[in-house]
Structure formats: C-alpha cells, structure tokens
C-alpha positions in Angstrom: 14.6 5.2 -30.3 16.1 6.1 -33.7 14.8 5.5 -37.3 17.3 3.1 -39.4 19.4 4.9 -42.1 18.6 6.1 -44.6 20.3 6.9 -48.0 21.9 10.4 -48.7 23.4 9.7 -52.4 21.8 7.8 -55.0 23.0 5.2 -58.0 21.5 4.3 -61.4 18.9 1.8 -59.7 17.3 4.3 -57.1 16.6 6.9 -60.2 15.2 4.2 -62.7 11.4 4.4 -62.9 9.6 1.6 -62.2 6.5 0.3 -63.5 3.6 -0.5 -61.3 -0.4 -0.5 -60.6 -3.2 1.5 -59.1 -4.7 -1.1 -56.4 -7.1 0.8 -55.2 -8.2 4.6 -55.0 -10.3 5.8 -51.5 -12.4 9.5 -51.6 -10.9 10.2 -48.1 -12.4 13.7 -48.1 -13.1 16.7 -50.4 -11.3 17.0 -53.3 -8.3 14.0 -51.4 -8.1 10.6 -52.6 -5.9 7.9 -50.9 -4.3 5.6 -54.0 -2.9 2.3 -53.7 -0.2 0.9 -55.4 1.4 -2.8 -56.1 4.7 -3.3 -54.6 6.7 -2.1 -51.7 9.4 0.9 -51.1 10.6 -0.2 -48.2 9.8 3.6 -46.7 10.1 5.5 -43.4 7.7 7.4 -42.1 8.3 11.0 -43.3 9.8 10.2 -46.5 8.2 10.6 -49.8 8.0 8.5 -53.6 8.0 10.4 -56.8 5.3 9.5 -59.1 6.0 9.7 -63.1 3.0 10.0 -65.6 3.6 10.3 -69.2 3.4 14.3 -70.3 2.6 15.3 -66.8 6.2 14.3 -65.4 7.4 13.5 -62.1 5.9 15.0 -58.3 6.2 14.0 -54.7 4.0 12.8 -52.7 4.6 11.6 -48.9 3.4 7.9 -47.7 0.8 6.7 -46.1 1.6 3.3 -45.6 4.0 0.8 -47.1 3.6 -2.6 -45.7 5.2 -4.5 -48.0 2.9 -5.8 -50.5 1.4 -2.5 -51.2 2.2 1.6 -50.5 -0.6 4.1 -50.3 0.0 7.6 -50.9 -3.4 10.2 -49.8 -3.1 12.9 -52.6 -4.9 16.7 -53.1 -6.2 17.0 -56.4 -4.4 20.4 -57.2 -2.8 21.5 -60.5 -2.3 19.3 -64.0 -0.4 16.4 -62.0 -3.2 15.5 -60.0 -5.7 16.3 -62.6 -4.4 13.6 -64.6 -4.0 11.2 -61.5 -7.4 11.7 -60.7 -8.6 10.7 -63.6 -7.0 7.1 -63.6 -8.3 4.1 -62.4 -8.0 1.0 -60.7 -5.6 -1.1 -62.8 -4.2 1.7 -64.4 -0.5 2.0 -64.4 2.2 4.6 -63.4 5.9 4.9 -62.7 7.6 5.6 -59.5 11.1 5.9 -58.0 12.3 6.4 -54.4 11.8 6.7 -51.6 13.6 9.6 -50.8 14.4 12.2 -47.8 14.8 11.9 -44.1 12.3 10.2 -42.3 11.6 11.0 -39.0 13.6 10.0 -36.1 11.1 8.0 -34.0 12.6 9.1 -30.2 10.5 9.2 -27.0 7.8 7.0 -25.4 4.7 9.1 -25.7 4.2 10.8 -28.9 1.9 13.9 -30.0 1.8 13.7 -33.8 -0.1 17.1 -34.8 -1.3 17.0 -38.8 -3.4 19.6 -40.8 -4.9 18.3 -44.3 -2.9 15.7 -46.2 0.0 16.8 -44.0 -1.6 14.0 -41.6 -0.9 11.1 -43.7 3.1 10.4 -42.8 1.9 10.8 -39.4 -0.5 8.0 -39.5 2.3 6.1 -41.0 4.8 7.0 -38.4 1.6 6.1 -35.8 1.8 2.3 -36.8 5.5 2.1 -36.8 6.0 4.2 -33.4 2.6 1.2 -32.3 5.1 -1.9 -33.5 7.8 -0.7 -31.2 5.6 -0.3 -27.8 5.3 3.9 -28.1 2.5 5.2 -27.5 0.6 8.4 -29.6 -1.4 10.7 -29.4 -2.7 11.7 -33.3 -4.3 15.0 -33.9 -6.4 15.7 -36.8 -7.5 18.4 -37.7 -9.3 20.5 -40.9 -11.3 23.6 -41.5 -14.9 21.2 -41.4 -15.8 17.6 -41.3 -15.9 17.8 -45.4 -12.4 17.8 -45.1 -11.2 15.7 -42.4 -9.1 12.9 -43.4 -8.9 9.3 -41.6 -12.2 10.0 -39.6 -13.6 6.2 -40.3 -9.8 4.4 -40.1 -10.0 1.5 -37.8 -8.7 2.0 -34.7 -4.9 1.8 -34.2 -3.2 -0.2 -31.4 -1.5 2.3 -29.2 -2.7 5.6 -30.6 -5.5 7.8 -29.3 -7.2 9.8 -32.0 -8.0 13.6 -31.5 -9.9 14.9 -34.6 -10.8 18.6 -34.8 -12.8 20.9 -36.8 -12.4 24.4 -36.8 -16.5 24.7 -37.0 -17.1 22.1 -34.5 -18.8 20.0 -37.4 -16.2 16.7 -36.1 -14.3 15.9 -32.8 -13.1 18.5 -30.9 -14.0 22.2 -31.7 -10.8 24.4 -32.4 -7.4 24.4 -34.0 -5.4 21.1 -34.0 -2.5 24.0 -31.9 -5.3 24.5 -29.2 -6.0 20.5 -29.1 -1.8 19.9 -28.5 -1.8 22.3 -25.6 -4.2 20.8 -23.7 -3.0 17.7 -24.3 0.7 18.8 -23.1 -0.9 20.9 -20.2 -2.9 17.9 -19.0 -0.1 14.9 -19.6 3.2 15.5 -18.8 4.4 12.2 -19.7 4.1 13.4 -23.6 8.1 13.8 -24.5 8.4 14.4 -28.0 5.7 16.1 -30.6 5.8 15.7 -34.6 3.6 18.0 -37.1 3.2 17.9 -40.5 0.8 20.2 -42.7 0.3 23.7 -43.5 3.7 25.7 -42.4 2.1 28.7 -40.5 0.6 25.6 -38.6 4.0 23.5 -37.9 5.3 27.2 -37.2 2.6 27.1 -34.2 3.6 23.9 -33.3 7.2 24.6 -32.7 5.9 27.8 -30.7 3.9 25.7 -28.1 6.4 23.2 -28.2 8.5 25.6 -26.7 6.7 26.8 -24.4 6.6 23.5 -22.5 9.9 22.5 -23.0 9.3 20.0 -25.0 11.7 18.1 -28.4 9.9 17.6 -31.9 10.3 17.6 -35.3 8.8 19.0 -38.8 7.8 18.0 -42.3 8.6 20.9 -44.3 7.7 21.0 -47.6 9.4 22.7 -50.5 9.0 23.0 -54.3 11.2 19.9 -55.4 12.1 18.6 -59.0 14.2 15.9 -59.2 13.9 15.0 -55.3 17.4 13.5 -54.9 19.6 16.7 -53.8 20.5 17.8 -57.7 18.5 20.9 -58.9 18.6 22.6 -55.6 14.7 23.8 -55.8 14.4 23.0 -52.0 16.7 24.3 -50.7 16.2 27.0 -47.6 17.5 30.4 -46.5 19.9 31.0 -45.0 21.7 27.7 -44.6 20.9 26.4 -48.4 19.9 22.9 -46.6 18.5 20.7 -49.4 15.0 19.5 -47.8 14.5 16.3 -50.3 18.1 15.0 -48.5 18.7 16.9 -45.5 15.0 17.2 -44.7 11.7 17.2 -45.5 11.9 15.6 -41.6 13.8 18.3 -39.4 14.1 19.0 -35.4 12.1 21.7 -34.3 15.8 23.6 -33.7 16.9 23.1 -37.5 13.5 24.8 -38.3 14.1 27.8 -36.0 17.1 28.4 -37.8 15.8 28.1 -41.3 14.6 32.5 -41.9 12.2 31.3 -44.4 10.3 28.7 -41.9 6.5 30.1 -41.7 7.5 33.4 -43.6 7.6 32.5 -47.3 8.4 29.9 -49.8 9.8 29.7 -53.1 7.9 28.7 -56.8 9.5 26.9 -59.9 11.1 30.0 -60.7 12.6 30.8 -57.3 10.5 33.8 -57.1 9.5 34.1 -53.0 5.3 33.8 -51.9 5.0 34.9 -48.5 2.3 32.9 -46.3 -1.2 34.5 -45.8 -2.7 34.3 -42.8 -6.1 33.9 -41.9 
C-alpha cells in the first residue's frame, strides 16, 4: 500500500499565506504543547505546514493530525519562533501555507512506528491512517522520563498497540525506544516494515536494527529549511544534494544509508556543519 501523490512543484496558490485560528493549545509534556488550528491541509502523514507570525517569520512544523475540519501540530518551545507561539492564545490568529514534502509511503501489513520527543507526532498521524486501511501498528514512544513523554493519556487507537518507554523507568517500559523495537521484531515476525521519526542518532539506530533483521522502513529526517518548497537549498544533504522539504523529509532506510551526513552532522542557517553529540 502506497501513499497518494503528492506535489513536487508549487504555483502562486500553494505559497500564499493563509489566514487562520488557534482552536485549541494542549501542555502534552515539558516545555511541548500540541496547537489546533481551524481548517484543513489536506496532509499526509510525514509531511509538514509552515507557520507565518508577524516579525518572527515562517518555520516548519510536522502534523499531528488533519481531519478535515481542523490540523494539529505538537510543537517544542525552542528559540524566538516558538517563544512567540507560546505566548498566543486560543483565538488568536496566524498564517500558514503548505503542506509540503514527501509523506510516508504507508506499505506493509504490520507496522513498527519508533518516535523519540516530538519526532512521535507524524507517526501518530500515520497510526490513524495506516488504522483506516486495516494495518496494524505497533507505536513506540519513548523520552528521557515520564516529564517528557508525549501522547501518554491519548485515547486508545483502533489497530495500534502502544509501547511507551522511559529511559528512567518513570513510564512504560524501561529502556531506549531502539531496545523496545528489537524485542518487538525478535518476538513477532509478522512485523514487515518499521518507520522512526525523532532525534537522528536515534533513526540512525533504527536503520541499524532494521538491518539486522532484514527488515524495509523509512525516516523523517530533519534539516534546517527556509522557504520549505525546494528553492533556497538549506536542506539539502551530502553527498547527493537531495532537497529534504521535496525529495524527503520521508526517506527509505536505503536513501538514508547513502546520505554521509545521516547521524554524523547537520548544517545551521549559515551552512556551517554541527556534528551530533552523543550521550
């Protein structure tokens, strides 16, 4: 099973901002708020909206939901973009244009979707949608403590058992959201395809164990992005120069392998390289 298309060039009405409302705001966790806003994009899961506030400019932020009346974005407060968004209130307004990027291809028919921090939010998403065509998930959670664990008191989702892990053992399972996906794939073979989205030395992991069994997936990566539509060429990768607001964020686990930067460094405004720092 395949996502629908999705667009690769844009005209004037993709790129005019448009005008719309704060619905509601939800403290999901420390420091992360979920925010929803009136109308629909008509998204995929894995794809993100840019949001436009007067003096602070334009950022993207991936999707939570979108179910046609209203889309919901889960946002970090970090740096003067969010500052400002985290200030506003219900009823404020905001612009918005998009969505924009590859989504992920929704293939298999028992899923492992593996998220770290906010990175599990277009994994929820992709949860419902994978639920609404008969796949079945497995959705792993994970964060440092229980402080920080997003989603932990979300209804229950048709279809999708819900794995949520703590490093400290303060929520769910005790260990890294990595350590929770091998046992899963050691103990159910009928798990065919695994998705991650989060911190990179994380999805880097992922891939790793994915290997090891044998097994397909994909990744959200994330890069520094300012116009989001394939112009200023902030995102793009080394070596192969692949633009990830177009060709990605959403990419197989093979596309990543090939990208030298994946899990090593990433790039600032400036271009200037920051290597990863582990633990």
């Amino acid at each position: 099973m395949k996502s629908s298309s999705y667009k690769t060039s844009f005209d004037y009405e993709d790129l005019t901002v448009r005008s719309t409302a704060i619905t509601r705001i939800v403290e999901e966790a420390r420091g992360i708020r979920s925010f929803g806003f009136r109308g629909s994009l008509d998204a995929q899961p894995g794809q993100f909206v840019m949001l436009w506030l007067p003096e602070a400019g334009a950022r993207p932020f991936s999707i939570y939901k979108d179910d046609g009346e209203e889309f919901v974005l889960t946002i970090a407060r970090v740096g003067p973009f969010t500052e400002q968004l985290f200030d506003c209130r219900v009823g404020d307004r905001l612009g918005y244009f998009g969505p924009f990027g590859k989504p992920f291809d929704l293939r298999g028919t028992h899923l492992a979707l593996v998220g770290g921090g906010y990175g599990s939010a277009p994994l929820s998403f992709l949860a419902r949608n994978a639920t609404a065509q008969g796949v079945t998930s497995e959705l792993v959670i994970g964060a440092r403590n229980k402080s920080l664990l997003l989603y932990s008191d979300e209804p229950a989702i048709a279809g999708v058992m819900k794995h949520y892990c703590t490093d400290d053992g303060s929520y769910g399972y005790r260990g890294l959201v990595t350590e929770r996906l091998h046992e899963l794939l050691r103990d159910d073979p009928s798990i065919d395809m695994v998705y991650t989205a989060g911190p990179e030395l994380m999805m880097k992991e992922v891939v790793a164990v994915c290997d090891e069994f044998g097994i397909d997936g994909q990744v959200s990566l994330e890069r520094y992005m300012k116009c989001g539509f394939g112009i200023c060429g902030s995102c793009c990768v080394d070596p192969n120069g692949l633009r990830m607001c177009v060709e990605g964020p959403c990419i197989d686990n093979e596309v990543a392998k090939g990208i030298s930067e994946f899990g090593v460094y990433h790039r600032d405004a400036a271009g200037i390289r920051h290597p990863f720092v582990t633990a």
